[in-house]
N, C-alpha and C positions, 0 to 999 in steps of 0.2 A: 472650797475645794471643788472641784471637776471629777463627774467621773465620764469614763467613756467606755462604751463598748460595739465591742466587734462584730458585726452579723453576715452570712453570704455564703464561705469560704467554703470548700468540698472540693469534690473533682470534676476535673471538664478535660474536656478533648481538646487535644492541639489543634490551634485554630479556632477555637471556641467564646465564647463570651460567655464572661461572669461580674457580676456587680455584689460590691461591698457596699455595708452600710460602717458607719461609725453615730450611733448613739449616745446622746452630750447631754447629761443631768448634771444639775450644782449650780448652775450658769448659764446665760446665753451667751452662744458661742460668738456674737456678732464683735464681742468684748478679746476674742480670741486670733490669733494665727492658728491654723490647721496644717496638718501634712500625714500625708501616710509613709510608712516604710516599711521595709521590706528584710525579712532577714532567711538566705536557705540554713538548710544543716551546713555545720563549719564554716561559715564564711559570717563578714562581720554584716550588722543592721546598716543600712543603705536606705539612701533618700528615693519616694517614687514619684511624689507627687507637693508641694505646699500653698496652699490659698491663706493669700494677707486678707484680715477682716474688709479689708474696704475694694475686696475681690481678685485683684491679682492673682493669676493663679503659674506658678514655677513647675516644670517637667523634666526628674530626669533624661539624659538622651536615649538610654535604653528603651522608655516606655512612649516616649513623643511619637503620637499618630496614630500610638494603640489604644492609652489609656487618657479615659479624662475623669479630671475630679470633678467634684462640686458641691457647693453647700445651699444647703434646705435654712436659712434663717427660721422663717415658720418654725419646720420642725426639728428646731436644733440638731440636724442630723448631715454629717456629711457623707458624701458616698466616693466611690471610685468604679467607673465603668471600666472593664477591661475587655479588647478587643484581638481576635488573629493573637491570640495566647500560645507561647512555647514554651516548651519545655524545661526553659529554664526560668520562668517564670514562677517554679515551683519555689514557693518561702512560707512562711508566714508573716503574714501583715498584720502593722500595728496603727492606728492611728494616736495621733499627738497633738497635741495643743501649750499653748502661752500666750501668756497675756500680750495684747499686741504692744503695750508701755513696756514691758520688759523685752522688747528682742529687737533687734534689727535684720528684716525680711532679706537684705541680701544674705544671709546666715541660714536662710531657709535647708539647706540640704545636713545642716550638720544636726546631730541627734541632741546633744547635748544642750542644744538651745532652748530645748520642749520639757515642759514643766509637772506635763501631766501624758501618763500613758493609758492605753489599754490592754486587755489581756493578750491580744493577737487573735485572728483567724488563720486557719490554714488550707491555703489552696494548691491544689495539687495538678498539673496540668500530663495528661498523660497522654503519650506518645503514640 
């Protein structure tokens, strides 16, 4: 079993930069696909970011040029740098993982692919 957890999230200024972590015990994640997502109040969980284990990394359109991922092997931890943050950037983010034998990476943006979740962070980006 995988677990992963969420570190980062709080409030920033429109316009701002903030970086997440996701923390991966159980496992090395190198064994894994990763992705972050993203979910506000009422609306549904959305793809933000996905890294195939052999590095590939998939970007939303909303967040290409703002945000980039990226995985720490080392230290089993992947992150999400976010940059020129708006306001409706506000959600909480979750990161995810699967085994890379169980998924096919063009499937990256859908949730339902990812096997293992986290609690979520929440970032609040204010206006």
């Amino acid at each position: 079993i995988l677990y992963l957890v969420e570190s980062g999230g709080g409030l920033a200024q429109s316009g701002g930069s903030q970086r997440l972590s996701c923390t991966v015990s159980g496992s090395r994640v190198s064994r894994f696909n990763m992705a972050w997502f993203l979910q506000a109040v009422g609306k549904e969980r959305e793809a933000v970011a996905g890294i195939h284990s052999e590095g590939s990394i998939k970007y939303a359109d909303s967040v290409k040029s703002r945000f980039t991922a990226s995985l720490d092997n080392s230290a089993n931890t992947l992150y999400l740098e976010m940059t020129s943050l708006k306001s409706e950037d506000t959600a909480t983010y979750y990161c995810a993982a699967v085994l890379t034998l169980d998924t096919d990476f063009r499937n990256w943006a859908d949730d339902y692919e990812y096997t293992y979740w986290g609690q979520g962070t929440q970032v609040t980006v204010a206006s």
